[in-house]
C-alpha positions as CSV (number, residue, x, y, z in Angstrom):
1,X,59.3,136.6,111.0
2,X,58.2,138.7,114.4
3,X,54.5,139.7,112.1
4,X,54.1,136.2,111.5
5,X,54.8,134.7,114.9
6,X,52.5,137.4,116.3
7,X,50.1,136.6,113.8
8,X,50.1,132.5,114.2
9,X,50.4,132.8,118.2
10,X,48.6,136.0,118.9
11,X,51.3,137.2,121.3
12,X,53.5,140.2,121.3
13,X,56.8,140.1,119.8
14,X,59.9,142.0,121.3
15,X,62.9,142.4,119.1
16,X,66.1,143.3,121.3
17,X,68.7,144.2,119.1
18,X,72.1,142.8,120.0
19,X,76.2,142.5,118.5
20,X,78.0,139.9,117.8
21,X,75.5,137.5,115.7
22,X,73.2,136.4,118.5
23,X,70.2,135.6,117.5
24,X,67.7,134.0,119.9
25,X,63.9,132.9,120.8
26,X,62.3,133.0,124.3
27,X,59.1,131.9,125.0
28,X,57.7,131.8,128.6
29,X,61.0,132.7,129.7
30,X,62.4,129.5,128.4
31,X,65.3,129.9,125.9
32,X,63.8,127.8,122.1
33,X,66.4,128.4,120.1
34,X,70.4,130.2,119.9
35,X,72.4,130.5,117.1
36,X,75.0,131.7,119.4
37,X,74.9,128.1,121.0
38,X,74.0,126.5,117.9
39,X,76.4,128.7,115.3
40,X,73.8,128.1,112.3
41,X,70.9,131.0,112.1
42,X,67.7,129.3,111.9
43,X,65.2,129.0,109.0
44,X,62.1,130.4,109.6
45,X,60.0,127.3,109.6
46,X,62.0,126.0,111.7
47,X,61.6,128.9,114.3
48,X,57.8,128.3,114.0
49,X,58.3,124.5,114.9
50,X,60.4,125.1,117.6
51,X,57.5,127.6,119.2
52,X,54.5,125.2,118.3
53,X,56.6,122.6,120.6
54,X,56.9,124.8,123.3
């Protein structure tokens, strides 16, 4: 997912590893998406929608 965010948005993609199940997308600073808040891990179209909106 990271290659093809990078490649659709031409930005640089950080992957911070974590425990616990929490999986979540920052753009700009601003929180997209969290499965932690959300408890359902995210397709990845739906991860691509979510930056496109932002």
């Amino acid at each position: 997912m990271a290659a093809k965010v990078e490649k659709q948005f031409d930005v640089k993609v950080e992957m911070i590893p974590s425990s616990g199940g929490v999986f979540e997308v920052v753009a700009d600073d601003k929180l997209i998406y969290s499965k932690k808040a959300t408890g359902v891990f995210p397709g990845e179209g739906n991860v691509m929608d979510l930056l496109q909106q932002s």
